[in-house]
C-alpha positions in Angstrom: -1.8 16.8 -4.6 1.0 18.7 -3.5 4.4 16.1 -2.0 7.0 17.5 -0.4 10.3 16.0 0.8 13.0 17.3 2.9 16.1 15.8 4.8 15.2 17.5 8.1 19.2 17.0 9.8 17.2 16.6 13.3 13.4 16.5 13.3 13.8 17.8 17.3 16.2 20.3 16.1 14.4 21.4 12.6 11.1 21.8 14.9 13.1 24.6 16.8 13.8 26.4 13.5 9.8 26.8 12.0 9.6 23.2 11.0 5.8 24.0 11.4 5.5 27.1 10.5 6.7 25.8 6.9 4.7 23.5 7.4 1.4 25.9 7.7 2.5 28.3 4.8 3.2 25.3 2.2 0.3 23.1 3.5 1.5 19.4 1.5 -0.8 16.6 1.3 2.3 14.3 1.7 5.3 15.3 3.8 7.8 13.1 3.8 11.1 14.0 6.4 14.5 12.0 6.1 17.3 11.8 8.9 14.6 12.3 11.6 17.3 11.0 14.3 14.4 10.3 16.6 11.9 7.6 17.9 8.5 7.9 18.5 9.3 8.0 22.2 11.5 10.4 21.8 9.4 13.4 20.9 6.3 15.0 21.8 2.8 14.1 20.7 2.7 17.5 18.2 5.8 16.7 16.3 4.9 12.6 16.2 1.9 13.9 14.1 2.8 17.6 12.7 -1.0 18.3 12.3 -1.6 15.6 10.1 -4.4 12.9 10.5 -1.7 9.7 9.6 2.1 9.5 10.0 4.8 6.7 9.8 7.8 6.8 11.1 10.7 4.0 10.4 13.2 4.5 13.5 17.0 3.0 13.3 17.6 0.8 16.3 20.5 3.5 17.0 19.4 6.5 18.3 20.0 9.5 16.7 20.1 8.4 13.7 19.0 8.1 10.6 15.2 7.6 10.4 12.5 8.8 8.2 8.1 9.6 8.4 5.9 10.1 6.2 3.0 12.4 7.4 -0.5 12.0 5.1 -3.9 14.4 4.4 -7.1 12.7 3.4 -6.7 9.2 1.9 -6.4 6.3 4.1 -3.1 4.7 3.6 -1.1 1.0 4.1 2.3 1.3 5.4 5.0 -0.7 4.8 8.6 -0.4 7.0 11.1 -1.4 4.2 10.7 -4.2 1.5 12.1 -7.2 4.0 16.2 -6.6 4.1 16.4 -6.3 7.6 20.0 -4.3 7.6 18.4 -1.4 5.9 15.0 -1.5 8.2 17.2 -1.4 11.3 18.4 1.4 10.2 15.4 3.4 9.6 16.0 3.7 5.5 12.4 3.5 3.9 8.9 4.6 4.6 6.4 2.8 1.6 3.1 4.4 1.9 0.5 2.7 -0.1 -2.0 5.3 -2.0 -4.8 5.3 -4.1 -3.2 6.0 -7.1 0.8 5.2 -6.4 3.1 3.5 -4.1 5.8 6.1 -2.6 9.1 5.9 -1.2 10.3 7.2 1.4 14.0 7.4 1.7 17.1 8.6 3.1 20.0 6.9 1.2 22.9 5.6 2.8 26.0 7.8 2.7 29.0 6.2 1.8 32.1 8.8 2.3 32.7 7.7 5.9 35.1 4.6 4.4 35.0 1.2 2.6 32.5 -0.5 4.4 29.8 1.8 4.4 30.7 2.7 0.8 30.2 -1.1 0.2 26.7 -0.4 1.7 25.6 2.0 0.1 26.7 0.4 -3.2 24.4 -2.5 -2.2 21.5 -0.5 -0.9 21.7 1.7 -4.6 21.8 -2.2 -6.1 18.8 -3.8 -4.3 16.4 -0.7 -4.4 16.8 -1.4 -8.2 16.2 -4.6 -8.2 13.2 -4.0 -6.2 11.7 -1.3 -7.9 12.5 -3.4 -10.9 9.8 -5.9 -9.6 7.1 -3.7 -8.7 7.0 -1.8 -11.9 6.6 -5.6 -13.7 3.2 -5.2 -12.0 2.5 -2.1 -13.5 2.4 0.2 -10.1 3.0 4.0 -10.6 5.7 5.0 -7.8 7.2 7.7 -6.7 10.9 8.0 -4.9 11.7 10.9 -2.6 14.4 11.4 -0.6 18.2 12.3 0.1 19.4 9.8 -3.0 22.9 11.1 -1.6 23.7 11.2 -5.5 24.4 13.9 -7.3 23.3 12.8 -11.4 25.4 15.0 -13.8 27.7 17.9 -13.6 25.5 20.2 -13.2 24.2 18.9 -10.3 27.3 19.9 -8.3 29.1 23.1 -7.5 32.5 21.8 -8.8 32.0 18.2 -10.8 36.0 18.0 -11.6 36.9 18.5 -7.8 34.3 16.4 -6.6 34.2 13.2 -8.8 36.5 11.5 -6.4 33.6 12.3 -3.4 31.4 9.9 -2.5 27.7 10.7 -3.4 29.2 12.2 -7.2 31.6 8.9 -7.7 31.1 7.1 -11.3 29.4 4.5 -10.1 27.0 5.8 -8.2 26.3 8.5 -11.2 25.5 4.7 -13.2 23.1 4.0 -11.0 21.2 7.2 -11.6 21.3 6.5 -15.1 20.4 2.6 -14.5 17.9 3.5 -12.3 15.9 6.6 -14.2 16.4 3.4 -17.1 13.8 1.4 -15.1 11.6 4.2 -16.1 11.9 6.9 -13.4 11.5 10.7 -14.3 13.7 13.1 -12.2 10.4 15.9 -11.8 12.9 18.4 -11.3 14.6 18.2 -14.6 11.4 17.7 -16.3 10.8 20.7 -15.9 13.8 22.8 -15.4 16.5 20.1 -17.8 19.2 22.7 -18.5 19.2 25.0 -15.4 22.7 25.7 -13.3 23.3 26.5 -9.8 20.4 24.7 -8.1 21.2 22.9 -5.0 19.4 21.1 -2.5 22.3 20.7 0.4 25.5 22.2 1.1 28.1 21.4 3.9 27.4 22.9 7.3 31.4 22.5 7.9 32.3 24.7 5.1 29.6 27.2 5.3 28.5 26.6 1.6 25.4 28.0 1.2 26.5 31.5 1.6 28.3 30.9 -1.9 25.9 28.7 -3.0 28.6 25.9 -3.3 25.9 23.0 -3.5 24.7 19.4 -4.4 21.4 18.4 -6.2 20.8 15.4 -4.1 17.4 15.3 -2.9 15.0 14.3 -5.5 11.4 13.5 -6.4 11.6 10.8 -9.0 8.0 9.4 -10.6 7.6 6.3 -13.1 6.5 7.1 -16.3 2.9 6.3 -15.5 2.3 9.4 -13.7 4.4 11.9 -16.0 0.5 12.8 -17.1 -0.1 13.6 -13.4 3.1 15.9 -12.6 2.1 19.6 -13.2 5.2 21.2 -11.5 8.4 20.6 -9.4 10.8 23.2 -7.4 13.3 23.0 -4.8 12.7 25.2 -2.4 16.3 26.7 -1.9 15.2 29.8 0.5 13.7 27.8 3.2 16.1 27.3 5.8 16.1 25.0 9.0 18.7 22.3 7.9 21.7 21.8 5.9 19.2 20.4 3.1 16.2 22.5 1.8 12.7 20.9 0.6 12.2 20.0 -2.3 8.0 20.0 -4.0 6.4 18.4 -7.0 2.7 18.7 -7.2 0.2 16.3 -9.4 -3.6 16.4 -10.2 -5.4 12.9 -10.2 
């Protein structure tokens, strides 16, 4: 089974720029897009399913913004729009797709740099996904969590960790909760993998034309409870593929 996860910046605008042509080369049982910035409404009937038999989408009341889908091959699935806080369902944060043999997460983490108060949210959002997670594992549920974590986890997850440790998204509390929350029992597939490498990325900033120089951040993850370490056979980010200021990222398991 092949999941793939990637912060699309514009699921309209990513469609212009071969979002389904990736799609057809790479062929995932599990897509999962973050930052859709759409509604159902909003787009046509080819990009609400992307050639896949399911999909479910979690839309922020805003439009425009935010949002995330998960798009599903073969298994039947349950869906679940957020765990019950509304302030994080209204704004189109998670997609939980029920599957045979795991629960996955769908989610495009808050991003706090914009000032205090959504720092503050963020902070809370990082706190209560913990505290849910925490609670599902208690009944023994293999999970994966994909997404735009907006968190860089250690220095060489960043371009320049001395600059940037006063940056939202590499701040020392939010690298804590990367530690707290891979201490729940989460494996980061990537580093599995690939512990010591340097110079992989999975975003850089539009505004500063950063990935011409590779100036990067490591935020977008596949992380997978302990459970289904057996399962993972490989994880890459795919750093060539183009389309939005993110690139996907892959893990793929046999069951």
């Amino acid at each position: 089974m092949k999941i793939i996860s990637w912060n699309v910046n514009g699921i309209r605008a990513c469609a212009k720029k071969g979002l389904q042509d990736f799609i057809n080369s790479e062929n995932p049982d599990v897509l999962c897009l973050q930052e859709t910035k759409a509604h159902l409404n909003q787009v046509e009937i080819d990009l609400q399913k992307l050639n896949f038999p399911q999909s479910f989408w979690s839309s922020a009341q805003r439009k425009g913004y935010s949002g995330v889908a998960t798009f599903v091959r073969g298994e039947e699935v349950n869906f679940k729009d957020g765990w019950g806080i509304e302030d994080y369902t209204n704004e189109g944060r998670i997609a939980w797709t029920q599957h045979a043999h795991f629960d996955l997460y769908n989610i495009y983490f808050p991003n706090g740099g914009s000032g205090e108060e959504r720092h503050q949210f963020k902070q809370q959002f990082l706190k209560d996904l913990n505290e849910h997670l925490k609670k599902e594992l208690k009944k023994e549920k293999n999970i994966i969590v994909v997404g735009d974590y907006n968190v860089a986890h250690s220095e060489i997850d960043v371009y320049d960790p001395v600059r940037l440790s006063t940056q939202s998204g590499f701040l020392p509390e939010e690298r804590k909760w990367m530690d707290d929350f891979l201490g729940l029992g989460f494996i980061d597939s990537f580093r599995k993998f690939k512990p010591d490498i340097k110079n992989r990325y999975s975003w850089w900033s539009y505004r500063e034309l950063a990935r011409i120089s590779n100036r990067g951040w490591r935020i977008d993850y596949i992380c997978v409870s302990k459970g289904l370490e057996k399962n993972l056979i490989s994880a890459e980010i795919l750093d060539t593929i183009e389309g939005s200021d993110h690139c996907p990222v892959v893990a793929e398991f046999k069951f």
